[in-house]
C-alpha positions in Angstrom: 58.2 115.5 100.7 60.6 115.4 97.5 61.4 111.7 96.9 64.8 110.6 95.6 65.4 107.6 93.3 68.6 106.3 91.4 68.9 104.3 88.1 72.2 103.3 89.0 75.1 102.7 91.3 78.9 103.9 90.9 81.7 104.7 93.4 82.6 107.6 94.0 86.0 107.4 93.1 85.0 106.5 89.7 83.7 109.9 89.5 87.0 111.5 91.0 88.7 109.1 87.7 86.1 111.1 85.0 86.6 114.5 86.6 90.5 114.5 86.4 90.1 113.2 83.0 88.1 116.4 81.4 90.3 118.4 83.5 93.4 116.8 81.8 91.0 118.4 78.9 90.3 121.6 79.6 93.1 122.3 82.1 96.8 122.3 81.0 97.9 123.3 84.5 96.7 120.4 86.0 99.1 117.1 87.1 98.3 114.1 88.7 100.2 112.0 91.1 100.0 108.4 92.4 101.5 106.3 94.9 101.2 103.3 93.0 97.4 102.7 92.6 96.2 104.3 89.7 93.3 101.3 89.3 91.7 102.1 92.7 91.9 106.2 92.0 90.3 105.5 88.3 93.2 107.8 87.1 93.4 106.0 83.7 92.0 107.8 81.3 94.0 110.8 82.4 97.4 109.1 82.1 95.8 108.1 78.7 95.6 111.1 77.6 98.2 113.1 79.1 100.9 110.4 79.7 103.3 113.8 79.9 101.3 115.1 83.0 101.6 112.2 85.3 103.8 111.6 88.0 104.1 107.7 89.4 105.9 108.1 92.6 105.8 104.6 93.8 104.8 103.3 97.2 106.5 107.0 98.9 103.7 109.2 99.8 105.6 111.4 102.2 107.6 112.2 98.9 104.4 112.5 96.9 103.2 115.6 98.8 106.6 117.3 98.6 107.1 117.0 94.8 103.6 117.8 95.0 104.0 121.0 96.6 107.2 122.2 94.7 105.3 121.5 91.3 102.6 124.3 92.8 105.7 127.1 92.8 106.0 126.4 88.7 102.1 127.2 88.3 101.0 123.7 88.3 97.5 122.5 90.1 98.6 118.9 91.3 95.7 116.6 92.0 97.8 113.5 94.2 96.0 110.1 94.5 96.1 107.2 97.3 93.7 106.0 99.8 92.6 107.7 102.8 94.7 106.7 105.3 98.0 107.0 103.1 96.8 110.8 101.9 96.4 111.7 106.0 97.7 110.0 108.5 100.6 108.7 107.1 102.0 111.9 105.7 100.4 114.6 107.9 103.7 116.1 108.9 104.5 116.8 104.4 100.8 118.3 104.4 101.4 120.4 107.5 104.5 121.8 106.6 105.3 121.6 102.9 101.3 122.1 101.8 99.5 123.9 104.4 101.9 125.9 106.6 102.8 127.0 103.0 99.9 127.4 101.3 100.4 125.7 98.6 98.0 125.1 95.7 97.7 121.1 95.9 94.6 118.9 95.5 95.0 116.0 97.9 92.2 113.3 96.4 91.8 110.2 98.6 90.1 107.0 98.2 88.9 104.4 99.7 88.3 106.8 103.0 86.2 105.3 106.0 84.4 102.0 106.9 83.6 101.1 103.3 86.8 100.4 102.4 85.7 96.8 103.5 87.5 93.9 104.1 91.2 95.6 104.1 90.4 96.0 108.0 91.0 98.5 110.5 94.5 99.4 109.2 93.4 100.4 106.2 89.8 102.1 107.2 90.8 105.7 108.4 87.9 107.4 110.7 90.1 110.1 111.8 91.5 111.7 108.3 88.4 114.4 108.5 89.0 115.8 112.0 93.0 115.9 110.7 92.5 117.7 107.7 89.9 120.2 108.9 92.0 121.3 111.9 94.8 122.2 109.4 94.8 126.0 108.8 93.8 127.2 105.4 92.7 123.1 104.6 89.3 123.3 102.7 87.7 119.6 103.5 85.4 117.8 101.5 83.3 115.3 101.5 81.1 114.0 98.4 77.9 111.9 98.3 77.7 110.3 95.0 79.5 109.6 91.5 78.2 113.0 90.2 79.0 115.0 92.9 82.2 113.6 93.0 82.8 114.3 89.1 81.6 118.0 90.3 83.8 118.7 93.1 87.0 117.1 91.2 86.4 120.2 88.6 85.5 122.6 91.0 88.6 122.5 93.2 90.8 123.1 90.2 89.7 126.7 89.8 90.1 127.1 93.7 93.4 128.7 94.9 94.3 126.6 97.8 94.5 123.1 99.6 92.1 121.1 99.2 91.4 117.9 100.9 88.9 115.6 98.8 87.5 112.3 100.2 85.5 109.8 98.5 84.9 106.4 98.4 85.4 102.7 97.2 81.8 100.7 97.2 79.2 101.5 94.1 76.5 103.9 95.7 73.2 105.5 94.5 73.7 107.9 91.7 71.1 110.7 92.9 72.4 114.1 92.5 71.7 115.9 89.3 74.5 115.0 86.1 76.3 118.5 85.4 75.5 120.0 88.4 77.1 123.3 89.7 79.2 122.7 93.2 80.1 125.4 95.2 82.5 125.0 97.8 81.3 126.0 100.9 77.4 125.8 100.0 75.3 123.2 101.8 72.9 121.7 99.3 69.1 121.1 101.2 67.5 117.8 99.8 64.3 117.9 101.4 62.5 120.2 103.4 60.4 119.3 107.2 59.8 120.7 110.5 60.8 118.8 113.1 64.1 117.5 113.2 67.0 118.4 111.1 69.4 115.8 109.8 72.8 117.0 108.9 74.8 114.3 106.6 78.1 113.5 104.5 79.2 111.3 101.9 78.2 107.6 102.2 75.6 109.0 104.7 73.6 111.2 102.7 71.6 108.7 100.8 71.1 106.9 104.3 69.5 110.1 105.5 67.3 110.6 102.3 66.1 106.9 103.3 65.7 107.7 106.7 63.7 110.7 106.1 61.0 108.6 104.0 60.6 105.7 107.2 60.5 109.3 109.0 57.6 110.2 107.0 55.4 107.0 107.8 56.0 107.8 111.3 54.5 111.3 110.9 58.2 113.3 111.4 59.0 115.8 109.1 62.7 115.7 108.3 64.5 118.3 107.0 67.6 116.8 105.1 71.1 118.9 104.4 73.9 117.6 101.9 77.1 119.0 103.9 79.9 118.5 100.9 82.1 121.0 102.0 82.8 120.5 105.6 85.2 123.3 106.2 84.4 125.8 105.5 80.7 124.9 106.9 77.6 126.6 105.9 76.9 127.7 109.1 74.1 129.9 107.6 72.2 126.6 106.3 72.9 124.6 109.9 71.0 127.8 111.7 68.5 128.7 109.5 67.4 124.9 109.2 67.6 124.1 113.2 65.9 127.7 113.8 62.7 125.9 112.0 63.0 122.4 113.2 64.7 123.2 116.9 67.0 119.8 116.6 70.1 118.0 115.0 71.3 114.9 113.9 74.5 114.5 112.4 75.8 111.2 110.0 79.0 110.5 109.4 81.3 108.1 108.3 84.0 109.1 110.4 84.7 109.4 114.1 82.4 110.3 116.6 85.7 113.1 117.5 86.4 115.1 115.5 84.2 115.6 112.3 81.0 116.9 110.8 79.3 116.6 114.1 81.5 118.4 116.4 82.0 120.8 113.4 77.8 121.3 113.6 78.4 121.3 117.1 80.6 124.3 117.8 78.1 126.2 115.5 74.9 125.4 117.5 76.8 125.8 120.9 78.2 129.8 119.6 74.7 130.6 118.1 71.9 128.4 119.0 72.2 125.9 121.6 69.4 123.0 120.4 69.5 119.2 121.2 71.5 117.5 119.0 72.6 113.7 118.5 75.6 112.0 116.4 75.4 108.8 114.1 79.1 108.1 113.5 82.1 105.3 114.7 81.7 105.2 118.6 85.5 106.5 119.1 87.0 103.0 117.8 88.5 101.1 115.2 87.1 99.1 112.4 87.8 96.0 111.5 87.5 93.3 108.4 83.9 92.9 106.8 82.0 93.7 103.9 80.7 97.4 103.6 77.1 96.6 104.3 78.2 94.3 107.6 80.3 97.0 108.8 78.0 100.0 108.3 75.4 97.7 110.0 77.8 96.4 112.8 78.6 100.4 113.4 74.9 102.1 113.2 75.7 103.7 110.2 72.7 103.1 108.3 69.0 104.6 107.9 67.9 102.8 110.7 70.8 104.6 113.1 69.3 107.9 111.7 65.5 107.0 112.7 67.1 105.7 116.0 68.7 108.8 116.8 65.6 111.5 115.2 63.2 109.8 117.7 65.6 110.5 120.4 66.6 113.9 119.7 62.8 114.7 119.1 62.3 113.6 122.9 64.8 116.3 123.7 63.0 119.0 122.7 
């Protein structure tokens, strides 16, 4: 089995920072938008550099997605910037109507999205932001892993036509996808390959999956690990040829149980090939104020919640 190692760790939204800023390079279209935290979106060096291209809107998101959408009509690509639960929940009616219903071309980049946002608490730790955005029409969801995939996906979606709904993340995490890598919306990337159980995984949870699949290894179960980035639209074509080897699921999220990757997976299997499948995600509840590590421990979102749930599924079979 491939093994993955890291030399470093960065956050993710560190990456989202250093892709705005080479597309403040190499893009003159593109704008960028804040409501008033241009430290925790890393979105620095792009004000640096293009002072003229950067909008600070202040603590009014709603107002942020609107100017946001009427900058799209004048050819711009506007990349806007808060956390997670201000980009979603608290301006889902602007997204619907102004951005989505409309079609418009905007980049909606959040931060600081799910459990690891850490010690701001349950307020500020949004579980429910993938399930919103995915069941918006035309919304293209994603979901990164790492610093460089990040970085990737941050360029990529500028050259889509489209919403876009980006989530990434606040803690420093393993740095193991390649530097300079090609992302392609929509394509699942397959880490490792095994036989007898697949595991499905986003963001945060990929590196836990990678880990899991090694204890997996000493156990004598081949795991079969999948990178879902882009989770709508999903690479249903990976999910089916991968379960058609392996004959079961898991799926790891940071997110809620309802409503994300897993039920996404789900409604795949269930239309073309019913297998057993189990979820490692929030148990349908809040969060609550911790360090990432605690919470993620607290939660079972972790490699030893993957093993946990491959031995069950396996039993399914």
């Amino acid at each position: 089995m491939k093994k993955y190692t890291f030399t470093e760790k960065k956050d993710t939204r560190s990456g989202f920072g250093a892709g705005l800023a080479e597309l403040g390079d190499t893009n003159e279209n593109v704008v960028a938008l804040c409501a008033d935290l241009v430290g925790s979106l890393k979105m620095e060096k792009f004000i640096e550099n293009h002072p003229d291209r950067f909008f600070q809107i202040g603590i009014a998101e709603a107002n942020m997605m609107g100017i946001a959408a009427g900058l799209t009509i004048g050819g711009k690509i506007p990349f806007t910037g808060t956390f997670a639960n201000f980009s979603t929940g608290r301006v889902y009616d602007q997204i619907r109507q102004s951005i989505a219903y409309s079609g418009k071309n905007v980049k909606i980049c959040a931060s600081h999205a799910g459990l690891t946002l850490g010690e701001d608490g349950a307020t500020h730790q949004i579980l429910e932001d993938i399930g919103l955005m995915k069941m918006l029409p035309g919304m293209t969801v994603i979901n990164t892993c790492d610093y460089n995939q990040t970085k990737a996906a941050t360029i990529a979606i500028a050259d889509y036509v489209g919403p876009v709904y980006l989530r990434f993340g606040r803690p420093k995490v393993p740095v193991f996808t390649p530097e300079n890598q090609k992302f392609e919306i929509g394509k699942a990337v397959q880490l490792t390959e095994g036989k007898d159980v697949t595991i499905i995984a986003t963001g945060h949870l990929v590196w836990e999956a990678l880990q899991a699949s090694e204890i997996l290894e000493q156990k004598g179960i081949s795991a079969e690990v999948i990178d879902i980035h882009t989770i709508k639209p999903l690479d249903s074509d990976a999910v089916l040829e991968s379960v058609g080897k392996t004959g079961c699921v898991v799926t790891a999220e940071e997110h809620n149980i309802l409503g994300g990757l897993g039920e996404s997976v789900a409604r795949v299997l269930a239309q073309n090939n019913p297998v057993p499948q189990e979820f490692v995600a929030v148990n349908d509840s809040f969060g609550e104020s911790a360090t990432p590590a605690q919470l993620m421990e607290k939660y079972g979102l972790n490699d030893k919640a993957i093993v946990v749930a491959v031995e069950k599924v396996i039993k399914r079979k």
